[in-house]
LUMLUM-800691 format. One record per residue (C-alpha): residue in one letter; x, y, z. Coordinates in steps of 0.2 Angstrom, whole numbers, padded with zeros to 4 digits, always signed. Each point is the difference from the previous one (the first is absolute). Layout:
// residues N
AXYZ...
// end
This chain:
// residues 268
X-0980-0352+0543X-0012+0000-0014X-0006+0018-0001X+0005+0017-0001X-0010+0015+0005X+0002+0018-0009X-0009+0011+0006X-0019-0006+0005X+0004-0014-0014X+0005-0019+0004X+0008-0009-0013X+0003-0019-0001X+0016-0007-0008X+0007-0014-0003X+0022-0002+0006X+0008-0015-0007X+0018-0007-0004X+0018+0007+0003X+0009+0013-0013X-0002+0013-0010X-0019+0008+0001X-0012-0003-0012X-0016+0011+0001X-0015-0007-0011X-0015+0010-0002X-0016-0006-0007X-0016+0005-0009X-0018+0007+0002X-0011-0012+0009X+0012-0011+0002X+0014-0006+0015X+0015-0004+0004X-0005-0016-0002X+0002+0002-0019X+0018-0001+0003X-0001-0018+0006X+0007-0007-0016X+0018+0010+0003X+0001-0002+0019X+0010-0016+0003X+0011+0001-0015X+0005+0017+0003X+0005-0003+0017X+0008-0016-0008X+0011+0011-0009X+0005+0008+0014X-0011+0016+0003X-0008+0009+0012X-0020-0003-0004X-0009+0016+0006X-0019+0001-0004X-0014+0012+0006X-0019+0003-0005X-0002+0014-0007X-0012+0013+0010X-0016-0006-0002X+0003-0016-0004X+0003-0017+0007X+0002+0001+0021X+0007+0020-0003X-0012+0011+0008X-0015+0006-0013X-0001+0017-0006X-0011+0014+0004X+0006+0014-0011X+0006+0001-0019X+0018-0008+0000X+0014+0001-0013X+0014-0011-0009X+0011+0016+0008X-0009+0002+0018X+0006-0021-0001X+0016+0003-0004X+0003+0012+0014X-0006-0013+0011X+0013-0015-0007X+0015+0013+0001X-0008+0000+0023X+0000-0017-0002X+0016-0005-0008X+0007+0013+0015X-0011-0013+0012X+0013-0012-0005X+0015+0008+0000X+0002+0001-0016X+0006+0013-0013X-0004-0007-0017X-0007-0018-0007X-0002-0009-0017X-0017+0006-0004X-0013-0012-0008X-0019+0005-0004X-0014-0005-0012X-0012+0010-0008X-0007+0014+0015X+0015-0005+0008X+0010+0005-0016X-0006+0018+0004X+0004-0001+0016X+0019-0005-0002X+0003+0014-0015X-0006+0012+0013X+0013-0006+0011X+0014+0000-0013X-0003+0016-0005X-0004+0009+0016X+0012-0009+0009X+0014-0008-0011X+0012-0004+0013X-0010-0012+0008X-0003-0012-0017X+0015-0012-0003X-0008-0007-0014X-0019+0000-0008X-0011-0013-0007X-0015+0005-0007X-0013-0012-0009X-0017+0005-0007X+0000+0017+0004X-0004+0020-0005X+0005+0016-0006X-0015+0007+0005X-0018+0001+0004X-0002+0019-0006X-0011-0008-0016X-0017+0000-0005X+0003-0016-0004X+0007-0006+0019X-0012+0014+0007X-0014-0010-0006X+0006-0018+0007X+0004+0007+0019X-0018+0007-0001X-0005-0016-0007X+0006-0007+0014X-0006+0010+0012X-0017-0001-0007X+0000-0022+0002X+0009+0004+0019X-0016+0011+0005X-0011-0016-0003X-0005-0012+0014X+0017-0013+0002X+0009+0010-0012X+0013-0007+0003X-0001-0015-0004X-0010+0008-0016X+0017+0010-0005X+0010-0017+0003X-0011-0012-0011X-0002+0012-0016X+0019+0003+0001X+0006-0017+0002X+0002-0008-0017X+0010+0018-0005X+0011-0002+0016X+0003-0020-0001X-0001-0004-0018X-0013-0013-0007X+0013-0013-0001X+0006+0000+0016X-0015+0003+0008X-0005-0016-0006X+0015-0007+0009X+0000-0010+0018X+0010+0014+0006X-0009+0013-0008X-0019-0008+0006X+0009+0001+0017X+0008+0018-0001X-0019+0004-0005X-0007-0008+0014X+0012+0011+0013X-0002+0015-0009X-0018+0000-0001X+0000-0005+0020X+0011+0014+0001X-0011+0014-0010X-0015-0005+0011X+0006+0007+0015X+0010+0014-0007X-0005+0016+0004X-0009+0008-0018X+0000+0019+0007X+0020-0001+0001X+0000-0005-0016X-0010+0014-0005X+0010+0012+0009X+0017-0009-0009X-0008+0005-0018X-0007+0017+0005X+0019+0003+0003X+0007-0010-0013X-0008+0013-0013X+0014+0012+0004X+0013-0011-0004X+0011+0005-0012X+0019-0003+0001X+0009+0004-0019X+0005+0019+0005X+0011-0011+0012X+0006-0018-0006X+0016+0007-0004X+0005+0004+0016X+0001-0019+0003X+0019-0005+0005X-0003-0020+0004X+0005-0011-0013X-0021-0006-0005X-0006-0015-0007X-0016+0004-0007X-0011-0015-0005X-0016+0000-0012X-0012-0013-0002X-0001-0009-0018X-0019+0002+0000X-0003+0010+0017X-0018+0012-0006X+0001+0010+0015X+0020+0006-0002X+0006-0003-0019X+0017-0003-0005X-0001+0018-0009X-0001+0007+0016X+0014-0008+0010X+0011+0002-0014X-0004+0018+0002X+0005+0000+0016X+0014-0008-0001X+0006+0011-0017X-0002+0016+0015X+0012-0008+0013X+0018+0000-0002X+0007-0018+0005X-0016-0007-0005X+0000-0017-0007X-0016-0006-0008X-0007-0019-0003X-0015-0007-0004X-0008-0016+0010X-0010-0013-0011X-0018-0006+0005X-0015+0010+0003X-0004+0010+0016X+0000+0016+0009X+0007-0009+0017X+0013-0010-0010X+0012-0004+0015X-0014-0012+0003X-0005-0004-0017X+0017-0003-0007X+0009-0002+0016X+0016-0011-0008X+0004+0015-0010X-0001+0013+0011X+0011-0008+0012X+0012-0002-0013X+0000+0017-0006X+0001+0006+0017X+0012-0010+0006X+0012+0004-0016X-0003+0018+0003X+0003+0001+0019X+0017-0011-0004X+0008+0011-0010X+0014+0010+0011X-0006-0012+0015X+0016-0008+0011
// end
């Protein structure tokens, strides 16, 4: 099976691989797809590979109303019941980031172990406040979002990868991939996104947490990851080399070695 319905919302997933869950979630305007560089090692390693697109996003169902990194998180905890299961390694990027500290800290139980790369404290700032409604403002135009996609892809990629084969083909999925996406569930993700803000609660995290930070990521800057992790208990904080917001992709070698010394530790 590869969806799941919660309430009048259909989400697709992707189920891979035999052992201990792995939840990845991943960013605005992207897919899961932008887990493909992880997939087949971590089921390699002997994990259970479980991927879904976000709301909105992908072959989810689109939006129709403002959604929030916690309305998602509620929806992963139905889902992870969907599958019988009462807690996971948690994974996420970026928008997906916020999502998985709403789940940590609303529902700690359920979080073995948390990954975070590229992610935020908050959006309450003038600063972020200005860039969701920047955002918006290029998603209201005629193939927005395609728009949003193309004046964002050097910051999420990096110019030296994107110069890559790989990366001249990542670009070519992606921007297939924004030209069918759906740009009003975008603008209903960063109408919610403005509320976000989730350092009253960081230290209820339990999970031992890896929290990974871009060397030259302008959208999530080390600054702010180190924050993050300084606010949860069993944090441990690392820094992946290269340029990039989307540097699971970008600086995919690394990542799989941070993640895979992380996730080992403790592991039978």
């Amino acid at each position: 099976m590869a969806f799941f319905y919660h309430g009048r919302d259909r989400y697709y997933y992707f189920d891979i691989g035999t052992g201990e869950p792995v939840l990845f979630l991943h960013g605005l305007c992207n897919s899961g797809r932008a887990w493909a560089p992880q997939v087949a090692d971590m089921v390699d390693q002997g994990y259970r590979v479980i991927i879904p697109d976000l709301l909105g996003h992908g072959a989810s169902s689109l939006l129709d109303r403002e959604f929030t990194p916690k309305d998602q998180a509620q929806a992963m905890m139905a889902f992870l019941e969907y599958l019988g299961l009462k807690s996971a390694i948690v994974v996420a990027l970026s928008l997906g980031g916020t999502v998985a500290l709403e789940i940590a800290t609303n529902y700690p139980a359920t979080v073995e172990k948390l990954v975070l790369a590229g992610s935020f404290l908050t959006m309450a700032t003038s600063d972020r406040q200005q860039m969701l409604n920047s955002w918006i403002e290029t998603l209201r135009q005629e193939n927005g979002g395609i728009a949003c996609f193309e004046s964002g892809w050097l910051g999420l990629a990096g110019q030296k990868f994107a110069k890559t084969a790989s990366g001249i083909a990542c670009y070519q999925a992606w921007q297939a991939q924004a030209a069918i996406q759906d740009s009003q569930s975008l603008i209903q993700w960063c109408e919610g996104m403005k509320r976000y803000d989730i350092r009253p609660n960081l230290e209820k995290v339990t999970a031992a947490s890896l929290i990974l930070a871009g060397e030259k990521d302008s959208m999530s800057p080390i600054k702010e990851s180190q924050e993050i992790a300084s606010l949860i208990k069993s944090a441990t904080f690392k820094v992946v080399t290269g340029e990039g917001h989307v540097f699971n992709v970008s600086s995919a070698s690394e990542f799989k070695n941070c993640l895979h010394d992380f996730l080992k530790r403790g592991r039978s």
